[in-house]
py3Dmol code that shows the C-alpha trace and the ligand (Angstrom):
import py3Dmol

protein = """\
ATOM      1  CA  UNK A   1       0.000   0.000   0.000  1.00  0.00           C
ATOM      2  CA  UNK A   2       3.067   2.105   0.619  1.00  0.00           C
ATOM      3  CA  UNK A   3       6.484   2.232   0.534  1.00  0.00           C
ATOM      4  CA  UNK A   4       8.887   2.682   3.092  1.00  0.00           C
ATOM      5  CA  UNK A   5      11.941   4.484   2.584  1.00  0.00           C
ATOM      6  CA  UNK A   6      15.165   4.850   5.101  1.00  0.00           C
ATOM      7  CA  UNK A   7      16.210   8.045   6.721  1.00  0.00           C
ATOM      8  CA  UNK A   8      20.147   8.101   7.220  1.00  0.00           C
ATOM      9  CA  UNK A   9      19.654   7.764  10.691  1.00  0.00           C
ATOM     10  CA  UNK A  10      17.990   4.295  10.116  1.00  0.00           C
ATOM     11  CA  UNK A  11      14.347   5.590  10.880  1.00  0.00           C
ATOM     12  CA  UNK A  12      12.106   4.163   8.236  1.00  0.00           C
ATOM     13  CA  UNK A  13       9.074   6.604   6.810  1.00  0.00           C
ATOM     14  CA  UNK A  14       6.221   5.783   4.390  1.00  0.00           C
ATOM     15  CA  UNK A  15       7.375   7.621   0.920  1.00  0.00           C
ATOM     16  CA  UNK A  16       3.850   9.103   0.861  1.00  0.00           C
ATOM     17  CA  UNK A  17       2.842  11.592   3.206  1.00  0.00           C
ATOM     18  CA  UNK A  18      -0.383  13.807   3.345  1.00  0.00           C
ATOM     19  CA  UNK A  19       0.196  17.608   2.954  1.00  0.00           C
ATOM     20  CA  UNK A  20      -1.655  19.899   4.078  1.00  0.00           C
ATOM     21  CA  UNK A  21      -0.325  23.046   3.338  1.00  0.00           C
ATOM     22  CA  UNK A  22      -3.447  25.537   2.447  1.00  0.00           C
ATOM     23  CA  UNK A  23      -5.967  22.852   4.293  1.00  0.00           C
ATOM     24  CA  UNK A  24      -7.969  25.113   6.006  1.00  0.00           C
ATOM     25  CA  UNK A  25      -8.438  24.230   9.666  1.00  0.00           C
ATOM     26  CA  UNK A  26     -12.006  23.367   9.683  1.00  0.00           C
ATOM     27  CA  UNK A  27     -11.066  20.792   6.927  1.00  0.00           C
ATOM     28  CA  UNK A  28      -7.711  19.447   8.211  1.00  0.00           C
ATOM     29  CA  UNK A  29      -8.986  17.286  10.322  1.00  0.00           C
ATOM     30  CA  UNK A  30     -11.340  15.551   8.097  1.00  0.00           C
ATOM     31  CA  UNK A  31      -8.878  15.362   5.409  1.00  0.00           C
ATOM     32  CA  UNK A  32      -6.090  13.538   7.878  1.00  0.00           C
ATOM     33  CA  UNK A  33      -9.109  10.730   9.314  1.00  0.00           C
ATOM     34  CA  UNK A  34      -9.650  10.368   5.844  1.00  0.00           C
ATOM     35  CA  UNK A  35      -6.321   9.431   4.817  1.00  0.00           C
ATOM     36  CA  UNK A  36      -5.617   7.165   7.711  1.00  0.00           C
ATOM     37  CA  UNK A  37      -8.358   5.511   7.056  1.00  0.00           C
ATOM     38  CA  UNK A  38      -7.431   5.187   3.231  1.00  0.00           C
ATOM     39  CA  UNK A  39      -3.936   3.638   4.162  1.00  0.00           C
ATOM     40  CA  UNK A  40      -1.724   6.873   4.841  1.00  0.00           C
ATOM     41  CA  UNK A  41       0.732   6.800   7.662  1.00  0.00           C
ATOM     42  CA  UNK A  42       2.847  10.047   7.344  1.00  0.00           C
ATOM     43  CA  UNK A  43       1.566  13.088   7.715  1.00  0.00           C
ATOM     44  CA  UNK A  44       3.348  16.503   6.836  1.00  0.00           C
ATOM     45  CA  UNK A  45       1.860  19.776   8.368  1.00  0.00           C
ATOM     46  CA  UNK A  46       4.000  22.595   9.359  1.00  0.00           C
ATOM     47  CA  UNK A  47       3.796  25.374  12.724  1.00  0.00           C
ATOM     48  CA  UNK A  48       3.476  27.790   9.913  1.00  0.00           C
ATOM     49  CA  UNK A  49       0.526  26.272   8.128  1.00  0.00           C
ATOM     50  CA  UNK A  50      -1.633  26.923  11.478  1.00  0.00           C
ATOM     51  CA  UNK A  51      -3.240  23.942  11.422  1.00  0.00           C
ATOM     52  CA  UNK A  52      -0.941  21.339  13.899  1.00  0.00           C
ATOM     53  CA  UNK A  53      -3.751  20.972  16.312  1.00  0.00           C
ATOM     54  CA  UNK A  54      -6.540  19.767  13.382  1.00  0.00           C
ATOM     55  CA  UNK A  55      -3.839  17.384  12.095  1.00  0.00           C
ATOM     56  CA  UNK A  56      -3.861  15.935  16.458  1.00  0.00           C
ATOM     57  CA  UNK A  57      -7.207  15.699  16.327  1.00  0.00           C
ATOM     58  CA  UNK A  58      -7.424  14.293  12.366  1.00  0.00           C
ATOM     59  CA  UNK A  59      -5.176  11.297  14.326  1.00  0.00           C
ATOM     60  CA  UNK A  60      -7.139  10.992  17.307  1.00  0.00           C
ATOM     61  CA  UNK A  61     -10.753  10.513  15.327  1.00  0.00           C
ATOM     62  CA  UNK A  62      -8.609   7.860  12.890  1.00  0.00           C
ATOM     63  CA  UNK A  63      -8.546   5.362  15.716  1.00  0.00           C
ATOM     64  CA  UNK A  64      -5.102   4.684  14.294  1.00  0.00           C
ATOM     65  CA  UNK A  65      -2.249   3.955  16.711  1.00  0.00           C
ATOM     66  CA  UNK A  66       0.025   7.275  16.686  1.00  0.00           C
ATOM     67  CA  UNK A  67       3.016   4.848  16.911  1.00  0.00           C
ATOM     68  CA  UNK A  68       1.958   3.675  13.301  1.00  0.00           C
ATOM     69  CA  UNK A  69       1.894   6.935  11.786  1.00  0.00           C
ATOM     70  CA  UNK A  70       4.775   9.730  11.166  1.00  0.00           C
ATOM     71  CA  UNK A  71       3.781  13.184  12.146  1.00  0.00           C
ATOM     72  CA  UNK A  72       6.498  15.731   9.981  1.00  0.00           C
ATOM     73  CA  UNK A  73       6.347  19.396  10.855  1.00  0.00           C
ATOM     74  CA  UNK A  74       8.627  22.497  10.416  1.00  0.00           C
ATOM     75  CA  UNK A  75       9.417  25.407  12.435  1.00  0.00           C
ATOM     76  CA  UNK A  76       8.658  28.724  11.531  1.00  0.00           C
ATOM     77  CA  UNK A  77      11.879  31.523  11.245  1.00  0.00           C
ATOM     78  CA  UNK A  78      10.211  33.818  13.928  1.00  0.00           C
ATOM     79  CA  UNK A  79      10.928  30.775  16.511  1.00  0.00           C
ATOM     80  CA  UNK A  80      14.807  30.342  15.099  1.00  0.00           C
ATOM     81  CA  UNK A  81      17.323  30.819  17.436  1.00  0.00           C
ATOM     82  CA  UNK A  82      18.415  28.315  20.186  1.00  0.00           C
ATOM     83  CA  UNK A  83      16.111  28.314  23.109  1.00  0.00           C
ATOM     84  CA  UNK A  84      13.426  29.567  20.567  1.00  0.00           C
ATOM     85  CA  UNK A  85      13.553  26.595  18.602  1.00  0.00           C
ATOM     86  CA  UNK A  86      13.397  24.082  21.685  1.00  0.00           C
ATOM     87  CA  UNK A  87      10.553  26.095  22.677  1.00  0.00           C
ATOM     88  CA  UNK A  88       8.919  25.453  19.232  1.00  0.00           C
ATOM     89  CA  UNK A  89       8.838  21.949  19.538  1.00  0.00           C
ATOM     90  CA  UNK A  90       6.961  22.175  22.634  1.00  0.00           C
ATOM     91  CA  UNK A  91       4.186  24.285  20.787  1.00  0.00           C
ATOM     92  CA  UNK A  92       4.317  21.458  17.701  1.00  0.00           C
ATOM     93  CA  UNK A  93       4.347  18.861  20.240  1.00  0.00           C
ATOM     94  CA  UNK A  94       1.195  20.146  22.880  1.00  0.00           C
ATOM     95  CA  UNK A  95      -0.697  21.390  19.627  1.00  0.00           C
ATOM     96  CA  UNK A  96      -0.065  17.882  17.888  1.00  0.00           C
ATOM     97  CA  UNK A  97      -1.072  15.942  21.106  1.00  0.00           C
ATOM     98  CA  UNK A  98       2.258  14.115  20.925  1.00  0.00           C
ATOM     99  CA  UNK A  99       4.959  13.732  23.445  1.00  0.00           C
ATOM    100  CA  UNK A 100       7.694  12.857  20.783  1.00  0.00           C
ATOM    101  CA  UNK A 101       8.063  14.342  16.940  1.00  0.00           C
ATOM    102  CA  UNK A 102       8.936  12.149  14.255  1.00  0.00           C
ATOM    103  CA  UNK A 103      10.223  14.507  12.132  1.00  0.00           C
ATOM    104  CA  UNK A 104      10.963  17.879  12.997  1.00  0.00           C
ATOM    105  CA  UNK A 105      12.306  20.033  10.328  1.00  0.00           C
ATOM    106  CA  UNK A 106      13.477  23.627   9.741  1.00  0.00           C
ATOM    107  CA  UNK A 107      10.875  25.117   7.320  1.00  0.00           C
ATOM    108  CA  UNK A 108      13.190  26.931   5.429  1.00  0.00           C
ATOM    109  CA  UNK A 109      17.212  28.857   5.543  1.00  0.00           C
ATOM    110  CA  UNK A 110      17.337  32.356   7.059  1.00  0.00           C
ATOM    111  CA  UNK A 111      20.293  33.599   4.269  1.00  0.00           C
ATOM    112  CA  UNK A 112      20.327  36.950   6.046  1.00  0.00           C
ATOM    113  CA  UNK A 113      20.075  35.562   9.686  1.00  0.00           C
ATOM    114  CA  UNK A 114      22.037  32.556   9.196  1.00  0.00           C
ATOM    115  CA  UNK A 115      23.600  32.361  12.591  1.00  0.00           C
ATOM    116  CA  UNK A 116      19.937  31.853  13.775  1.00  0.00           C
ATOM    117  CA  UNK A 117      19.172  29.196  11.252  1.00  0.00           C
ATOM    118  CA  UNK A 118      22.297  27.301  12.185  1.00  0.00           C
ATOM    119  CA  UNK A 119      21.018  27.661  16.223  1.00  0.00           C
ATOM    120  CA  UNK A 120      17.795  26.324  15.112  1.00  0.00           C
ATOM    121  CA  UNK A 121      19.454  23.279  13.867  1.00  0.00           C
ATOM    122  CA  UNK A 122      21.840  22.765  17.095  1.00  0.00           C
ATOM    123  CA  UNK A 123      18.394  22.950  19.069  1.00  0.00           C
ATOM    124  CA  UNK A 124      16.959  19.866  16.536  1.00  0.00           C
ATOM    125  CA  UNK A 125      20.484  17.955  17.153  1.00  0.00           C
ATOM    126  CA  UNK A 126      19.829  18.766  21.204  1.00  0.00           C
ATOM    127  CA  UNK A 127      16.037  17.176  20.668  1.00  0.00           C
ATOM    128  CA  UNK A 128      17.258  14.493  18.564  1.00  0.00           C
ATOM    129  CA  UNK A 129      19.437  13.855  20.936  1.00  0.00           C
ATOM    130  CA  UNK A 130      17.094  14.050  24.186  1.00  0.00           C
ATOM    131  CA  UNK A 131      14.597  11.523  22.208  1.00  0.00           C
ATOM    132  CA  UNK A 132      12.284  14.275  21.587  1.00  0.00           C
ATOM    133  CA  UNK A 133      12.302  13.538  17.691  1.00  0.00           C
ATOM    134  CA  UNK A 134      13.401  11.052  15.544  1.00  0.00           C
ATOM    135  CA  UNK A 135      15.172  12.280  12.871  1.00  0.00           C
ATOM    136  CA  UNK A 136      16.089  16.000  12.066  1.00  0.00           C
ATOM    137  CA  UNK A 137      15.828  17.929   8.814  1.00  0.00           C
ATOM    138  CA  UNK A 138      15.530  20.822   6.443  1.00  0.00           C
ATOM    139  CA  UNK A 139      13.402  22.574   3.749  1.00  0.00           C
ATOM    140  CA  UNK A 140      13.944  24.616   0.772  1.00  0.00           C
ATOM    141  CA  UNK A 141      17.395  24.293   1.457  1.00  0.00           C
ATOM    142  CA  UNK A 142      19.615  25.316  -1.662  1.00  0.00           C
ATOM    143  CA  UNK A 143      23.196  23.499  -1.989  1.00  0.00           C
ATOM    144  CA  UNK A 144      25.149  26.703  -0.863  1.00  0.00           C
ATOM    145  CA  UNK A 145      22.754  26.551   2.216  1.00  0.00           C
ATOM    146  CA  UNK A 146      23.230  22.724   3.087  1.00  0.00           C
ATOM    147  CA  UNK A 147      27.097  23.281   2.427  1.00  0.00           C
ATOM    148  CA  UNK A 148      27.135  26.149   5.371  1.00  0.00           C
ATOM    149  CA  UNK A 149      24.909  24.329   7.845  1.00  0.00           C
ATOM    150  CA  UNK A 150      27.434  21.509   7.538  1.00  0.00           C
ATOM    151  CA  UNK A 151      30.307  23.286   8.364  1.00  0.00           C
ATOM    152  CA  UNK A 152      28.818  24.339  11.662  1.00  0.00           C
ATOM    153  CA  UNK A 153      26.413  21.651  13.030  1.00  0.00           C
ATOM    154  CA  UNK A 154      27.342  18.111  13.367  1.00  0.00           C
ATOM    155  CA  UNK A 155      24.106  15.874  12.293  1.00  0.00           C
ATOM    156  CA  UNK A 156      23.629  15.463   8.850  1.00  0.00           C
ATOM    157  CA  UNK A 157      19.563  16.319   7.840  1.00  0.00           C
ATOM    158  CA  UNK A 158      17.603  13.032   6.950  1.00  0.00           C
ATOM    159  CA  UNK A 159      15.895  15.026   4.208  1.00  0.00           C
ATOM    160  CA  UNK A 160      15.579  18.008   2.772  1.00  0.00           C
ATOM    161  CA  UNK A 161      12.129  19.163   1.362  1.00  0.00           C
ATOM    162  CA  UNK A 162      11.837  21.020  -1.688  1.00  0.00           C
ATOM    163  CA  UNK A 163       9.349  22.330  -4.336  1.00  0.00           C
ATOM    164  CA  UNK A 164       9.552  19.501  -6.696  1.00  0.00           C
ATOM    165  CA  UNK A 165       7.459  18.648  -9.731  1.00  0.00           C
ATOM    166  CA  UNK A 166       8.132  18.066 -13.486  1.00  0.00           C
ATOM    167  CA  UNK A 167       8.292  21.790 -14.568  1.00  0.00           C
ATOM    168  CA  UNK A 168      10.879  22.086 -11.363  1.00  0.00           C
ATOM    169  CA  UNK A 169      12.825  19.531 -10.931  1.00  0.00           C
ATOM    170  CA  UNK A 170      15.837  21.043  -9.124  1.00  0.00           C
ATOM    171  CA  UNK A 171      18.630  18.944 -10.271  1.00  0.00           C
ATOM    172  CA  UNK A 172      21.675  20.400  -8.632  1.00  0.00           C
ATOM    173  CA  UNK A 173      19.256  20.280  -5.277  1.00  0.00           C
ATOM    174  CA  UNK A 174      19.072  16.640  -5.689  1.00  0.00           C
ATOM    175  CA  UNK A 175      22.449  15.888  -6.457  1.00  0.00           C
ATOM    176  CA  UNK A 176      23.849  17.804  -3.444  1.00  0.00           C
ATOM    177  CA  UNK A 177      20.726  15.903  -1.147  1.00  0.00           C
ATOM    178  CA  UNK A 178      22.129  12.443  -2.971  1.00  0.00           C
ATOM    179  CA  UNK A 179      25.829  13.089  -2.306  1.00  0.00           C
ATOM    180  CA  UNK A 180      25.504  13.737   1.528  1.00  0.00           C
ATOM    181  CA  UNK A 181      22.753  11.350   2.232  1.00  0.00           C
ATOM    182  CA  UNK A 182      20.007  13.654   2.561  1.00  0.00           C
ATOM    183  CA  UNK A 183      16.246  12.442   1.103  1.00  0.00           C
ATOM    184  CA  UNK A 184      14.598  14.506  -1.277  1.00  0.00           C
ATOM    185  CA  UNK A 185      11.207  14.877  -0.286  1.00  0.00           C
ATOM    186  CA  UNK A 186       8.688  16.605  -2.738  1.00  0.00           C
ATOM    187  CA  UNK A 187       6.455  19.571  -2.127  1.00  0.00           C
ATOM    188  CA  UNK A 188       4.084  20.465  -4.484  1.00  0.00           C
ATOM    189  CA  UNK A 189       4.546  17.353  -6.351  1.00  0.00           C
ATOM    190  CA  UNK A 190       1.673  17.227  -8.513  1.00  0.00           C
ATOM    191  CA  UNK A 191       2.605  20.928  -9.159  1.00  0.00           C
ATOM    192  CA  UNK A 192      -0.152  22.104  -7.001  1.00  0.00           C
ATOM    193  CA  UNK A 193       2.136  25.491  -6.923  1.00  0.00           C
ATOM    194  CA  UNK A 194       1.862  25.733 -10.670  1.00  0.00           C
ATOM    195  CA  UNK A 195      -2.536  26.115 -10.148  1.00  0.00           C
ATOM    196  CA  UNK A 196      -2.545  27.418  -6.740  1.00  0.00           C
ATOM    197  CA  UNK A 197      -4.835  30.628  -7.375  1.00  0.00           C
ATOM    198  CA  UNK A 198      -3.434  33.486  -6.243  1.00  0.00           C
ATOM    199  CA  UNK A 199       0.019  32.255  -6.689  1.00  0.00           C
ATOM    200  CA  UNK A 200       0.220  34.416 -10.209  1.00  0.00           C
ATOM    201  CA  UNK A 201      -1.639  34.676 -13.366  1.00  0.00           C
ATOM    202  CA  UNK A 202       1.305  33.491 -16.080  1.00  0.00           C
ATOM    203  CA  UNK A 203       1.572  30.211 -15.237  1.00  0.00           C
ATOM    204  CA  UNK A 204       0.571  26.541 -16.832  1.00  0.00           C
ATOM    205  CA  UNK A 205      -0.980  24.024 -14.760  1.00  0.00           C
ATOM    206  CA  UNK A 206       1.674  20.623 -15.028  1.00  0.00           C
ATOM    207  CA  UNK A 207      -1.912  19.060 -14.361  1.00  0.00           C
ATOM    208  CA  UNK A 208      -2.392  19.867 -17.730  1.00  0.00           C
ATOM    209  CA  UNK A 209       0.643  18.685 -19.784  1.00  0.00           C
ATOM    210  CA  UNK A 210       0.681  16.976 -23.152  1.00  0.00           C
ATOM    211  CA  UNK A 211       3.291  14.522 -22.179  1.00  0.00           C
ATOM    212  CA  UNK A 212       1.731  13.825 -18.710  1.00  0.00           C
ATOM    213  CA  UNK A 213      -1.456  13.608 -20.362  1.00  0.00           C
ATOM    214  CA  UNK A 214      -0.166  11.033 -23.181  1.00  0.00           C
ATOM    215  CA  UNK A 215       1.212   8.881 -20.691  1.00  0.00           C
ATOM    216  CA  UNK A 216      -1.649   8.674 -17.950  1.00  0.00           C
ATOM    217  CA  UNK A 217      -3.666   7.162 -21.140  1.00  0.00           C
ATOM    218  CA  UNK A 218      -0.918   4.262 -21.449  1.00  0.00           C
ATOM    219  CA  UNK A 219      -1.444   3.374 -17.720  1.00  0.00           C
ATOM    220  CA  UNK A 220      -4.937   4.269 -17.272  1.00  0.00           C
ATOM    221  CA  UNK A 221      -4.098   6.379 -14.362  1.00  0.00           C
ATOM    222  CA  UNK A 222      -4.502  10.190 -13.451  1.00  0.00           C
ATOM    223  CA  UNK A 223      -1.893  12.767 -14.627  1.00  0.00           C
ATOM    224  CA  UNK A 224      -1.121  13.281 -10.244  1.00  0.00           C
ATOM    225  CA  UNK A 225      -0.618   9.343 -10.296  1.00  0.00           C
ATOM    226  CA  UNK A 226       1.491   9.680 -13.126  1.00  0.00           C
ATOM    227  CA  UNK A 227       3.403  12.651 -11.363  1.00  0.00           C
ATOM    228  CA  UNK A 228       3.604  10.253  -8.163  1.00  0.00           C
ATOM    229  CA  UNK A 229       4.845   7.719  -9.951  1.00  0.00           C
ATOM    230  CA  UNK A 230       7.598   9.851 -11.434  1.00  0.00           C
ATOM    231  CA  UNK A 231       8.488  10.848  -7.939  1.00  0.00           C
ATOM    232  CA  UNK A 232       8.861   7.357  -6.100  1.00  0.00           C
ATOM    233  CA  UNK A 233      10.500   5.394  -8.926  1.00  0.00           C
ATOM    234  CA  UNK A 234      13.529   8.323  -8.638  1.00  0.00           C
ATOM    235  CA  UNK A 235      14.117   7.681  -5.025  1.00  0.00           C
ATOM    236  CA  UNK A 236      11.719  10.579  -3.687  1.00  0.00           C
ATOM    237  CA  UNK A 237       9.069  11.074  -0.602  1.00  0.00           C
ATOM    238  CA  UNK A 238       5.975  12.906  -1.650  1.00  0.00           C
ATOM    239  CA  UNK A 239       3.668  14.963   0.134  1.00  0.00           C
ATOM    240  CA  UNK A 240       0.562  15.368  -2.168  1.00  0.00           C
ATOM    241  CA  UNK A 241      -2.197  18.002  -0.662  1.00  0.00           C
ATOM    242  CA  UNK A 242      -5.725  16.805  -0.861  1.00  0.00           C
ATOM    243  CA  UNK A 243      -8.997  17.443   0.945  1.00  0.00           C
ATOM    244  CA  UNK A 244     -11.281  15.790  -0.971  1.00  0.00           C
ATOM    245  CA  UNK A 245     -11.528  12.090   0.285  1.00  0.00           C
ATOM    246  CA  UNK A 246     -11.271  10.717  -3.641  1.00  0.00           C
ATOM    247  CA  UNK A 247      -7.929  12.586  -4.633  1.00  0.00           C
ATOM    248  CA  UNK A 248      -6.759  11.283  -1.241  1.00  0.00           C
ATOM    249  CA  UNK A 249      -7.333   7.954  -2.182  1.00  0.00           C
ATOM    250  CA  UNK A 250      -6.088   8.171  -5.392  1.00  0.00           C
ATOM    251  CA  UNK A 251      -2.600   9.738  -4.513  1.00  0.00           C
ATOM    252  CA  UNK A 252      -1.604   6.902  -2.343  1.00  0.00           C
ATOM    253  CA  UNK A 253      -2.832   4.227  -5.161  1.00  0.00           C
ATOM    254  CA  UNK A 254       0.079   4.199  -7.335  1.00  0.00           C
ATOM    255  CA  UNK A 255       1.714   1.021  -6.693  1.00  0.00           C
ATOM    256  CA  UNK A 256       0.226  -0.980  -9.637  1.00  0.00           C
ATOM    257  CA  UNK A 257       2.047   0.160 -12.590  1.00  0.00           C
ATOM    258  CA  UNK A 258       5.571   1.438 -13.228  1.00  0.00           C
ATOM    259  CA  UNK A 259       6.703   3.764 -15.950  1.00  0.00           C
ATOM    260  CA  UNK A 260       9.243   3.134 -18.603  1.00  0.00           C
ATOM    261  CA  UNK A 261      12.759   4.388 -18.430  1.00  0.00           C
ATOM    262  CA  UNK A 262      11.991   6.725 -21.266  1.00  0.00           C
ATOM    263  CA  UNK A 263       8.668   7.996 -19.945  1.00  0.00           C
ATOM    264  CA  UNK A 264      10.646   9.193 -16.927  1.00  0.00           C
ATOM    265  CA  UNK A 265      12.841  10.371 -19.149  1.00  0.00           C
ATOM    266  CA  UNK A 266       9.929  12.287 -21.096  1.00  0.00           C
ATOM    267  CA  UNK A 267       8.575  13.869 -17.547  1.00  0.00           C
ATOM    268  CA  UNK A 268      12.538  14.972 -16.753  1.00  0.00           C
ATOM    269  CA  UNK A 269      12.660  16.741 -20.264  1.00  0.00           C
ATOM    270  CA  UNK A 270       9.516  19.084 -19.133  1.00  0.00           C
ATOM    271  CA  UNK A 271      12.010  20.891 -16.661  1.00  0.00           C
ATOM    272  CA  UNK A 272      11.317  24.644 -17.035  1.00  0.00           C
ATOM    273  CA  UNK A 273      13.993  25.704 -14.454  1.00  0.00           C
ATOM    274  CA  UNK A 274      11.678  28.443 -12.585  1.00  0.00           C
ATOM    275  CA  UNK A 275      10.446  27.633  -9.183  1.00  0.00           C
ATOM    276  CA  UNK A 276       6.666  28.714  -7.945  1.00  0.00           C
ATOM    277  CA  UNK A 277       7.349  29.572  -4.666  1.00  0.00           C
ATOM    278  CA  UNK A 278       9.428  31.907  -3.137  1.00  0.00           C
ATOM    279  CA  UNK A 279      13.151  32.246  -3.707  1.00  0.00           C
ATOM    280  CA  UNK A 280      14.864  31.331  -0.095  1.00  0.00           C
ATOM    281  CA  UNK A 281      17.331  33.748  -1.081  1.00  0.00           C
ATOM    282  CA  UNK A 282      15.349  36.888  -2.338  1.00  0.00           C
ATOM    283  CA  UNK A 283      12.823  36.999   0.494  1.00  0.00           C
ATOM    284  CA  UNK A 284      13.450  37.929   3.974  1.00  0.00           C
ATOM    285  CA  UNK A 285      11.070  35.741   6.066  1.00  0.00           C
ATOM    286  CA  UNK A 286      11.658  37.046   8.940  1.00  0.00           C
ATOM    287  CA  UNK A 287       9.807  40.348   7.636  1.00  0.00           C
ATOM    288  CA  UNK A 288       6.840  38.052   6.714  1.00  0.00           C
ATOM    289  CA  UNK A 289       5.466  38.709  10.411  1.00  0.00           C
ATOM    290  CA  UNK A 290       3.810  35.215  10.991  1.00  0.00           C
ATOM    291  CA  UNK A 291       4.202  34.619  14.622  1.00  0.00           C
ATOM    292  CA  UNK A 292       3.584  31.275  16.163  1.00  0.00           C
ATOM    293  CA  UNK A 293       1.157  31.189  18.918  1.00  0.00           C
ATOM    294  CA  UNK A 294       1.816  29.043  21.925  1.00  0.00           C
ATOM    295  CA  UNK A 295      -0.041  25.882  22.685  1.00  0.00           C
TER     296      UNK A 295
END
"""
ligand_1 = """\
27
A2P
P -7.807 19.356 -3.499
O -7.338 19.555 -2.088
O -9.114 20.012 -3.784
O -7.764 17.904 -3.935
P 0.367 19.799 -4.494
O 0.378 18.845 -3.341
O 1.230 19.355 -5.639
O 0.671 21.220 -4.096
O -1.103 19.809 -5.110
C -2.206 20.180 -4.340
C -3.315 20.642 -5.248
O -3.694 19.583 -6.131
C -4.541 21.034 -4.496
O -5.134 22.112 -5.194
C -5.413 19.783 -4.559
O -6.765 20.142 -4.480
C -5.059 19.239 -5.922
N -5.098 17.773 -6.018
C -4.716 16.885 -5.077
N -4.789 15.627 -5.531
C -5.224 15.714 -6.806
C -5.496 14.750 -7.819
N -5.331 13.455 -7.580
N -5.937 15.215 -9.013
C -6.115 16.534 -9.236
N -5.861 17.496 -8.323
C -5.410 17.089 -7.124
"""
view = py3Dmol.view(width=600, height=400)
view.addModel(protein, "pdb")
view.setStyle({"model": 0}, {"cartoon": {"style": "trace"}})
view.addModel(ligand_1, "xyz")
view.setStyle({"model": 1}, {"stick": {}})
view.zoomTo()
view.show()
């Protein structure tokens, strides 16, 4: 039903996760019961997103044991900093209804604050250490910002998460992730980011490719199965979003067909080099002025 894929520190996580970025509160929880019911056991949610406490209760109503499933969040830049990022992972924790993390992850590199980044990180090695989380990581972490945290922290991350999806497929992200170690997990991997309304007007919806489109036909499956596929026959974790209990169940039933060499090959080739989201570099988060309320 899924597969399981080995973090470098020997913890083992399904390769498909729910996301649930943009799930508005009121539907989180609905959408995570739904997907433990349908067979998910990692979750990915975020202090940022605002919705941690839905995704608690989502696992609660399940009836599933929480020892089954991996909860994955990230903390937010406003709680960077040593004793700020402990501190986070007791909000994540109380709001998630969890005494231990599976995955706790920073949510993306401060370039202009760096020395708080690289705190944040020394407070996951502390937790990781203490038992309070499994395994450590990163997101949106370019090369030249993997390359500095590992001059000055000890742990190498167990992934990094990136915006990932045919028309971005961040090649010099996932060699540097491949050479140290460090899993490439997906975000956006059906290219949500490329139909997100409100995320600009001159885009084209991946969902809508030709050469996706040609090859869900061969396989009789759905252009985000096809995407899926792509993802998890290259090695990667995926996070597709979904709210609506069909999608939900269709994103986690890809393990009945495999695509050809050159049909990978084909969805490589549709690489557009321009990202969707936000450059890590060109924005100052910490200006963004999300704070993080406590528990
Ligand atoms: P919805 O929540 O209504 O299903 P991504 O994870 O790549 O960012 O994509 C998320 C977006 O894709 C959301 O808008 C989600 O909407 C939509 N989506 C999720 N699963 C599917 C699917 N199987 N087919 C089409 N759209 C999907």
């Amino acid at each position: 039903m899924n597969e399981l894929i080995t973090l470098n520190n020997g913890v083992r996580i399904p390769a498909i996760g729910l996301g649930v970025f943009q799930s508005a509160p009121e539907e989180t929880v609905g959408a995570v019961e739904t997907a433990l019911k349908a067979g998910y056991r990692h979750i990915d949610t975020a202090a940022g997103y605002g919705n941690e406490r839905e995704v608690g209760e989502g696992l609660r109503r399940s009836g599933v044991d929480p020892a089954d499933v991996v909860i994955e969040t990230k903390v937010w830049v406003s709680d960077y900093g040593f004793d700020e990022t402990l501190h986070a992972f007791e909000k994540s924790a109380a709001k998630l209804g969890v005494s231990q993390i599976d995955l706790l992850i920073l949510h993306q590199p401060m370039p202009q604050h760096f020395e708080r980044t690289v705190a944040a990180y020394r407070a996951l090695e502390r937790l990781l250490d203490d038992g309070r989380v499994r395994a450590i990581g990163v997101s949106n972490f370019m090369p030249r910002h993997l390359a500095a945290l590992r001059e000055q922290t000890t742990v190498i991350p167990a992934l990094n998460q990136v915006e990932l999806h045919p028309y971005y497929t961040q090649d010099a992200v996932q060699r540097a992730n491949a050479e140290h170690g460090i899993l490439t997990q997906s975000w956006s991997p059906i290219g949500g980011i490329t139909f997100y309304p409100g995320w600009g007007d001159d885009r084209r919806s991946v969902m809508d490719d030709d050469t996706i489109a040609r090859i869900s036909a061969v396989h009789e499956k759905t252009p985000a199965q096809v995407m899926l596929r792509w993802h998890l026959q290259q090695g990667r974790s995926v996070i597709p979003k979904s709210t609506n209990p069909v999608r939900i169940a269709q994103n986690i039933d890809v393990f009945d067909f495999d695509l050809s060499a050159a049909e990978l090959a084909d969805i490589d080739a549709l690489d557009r080099g321009v990202r969707g989201g936000p450059d890590p570099d060109e924005v100052d988060p910490s200006t963004w002025g999300l704070e993080i309320p406590e528990a």
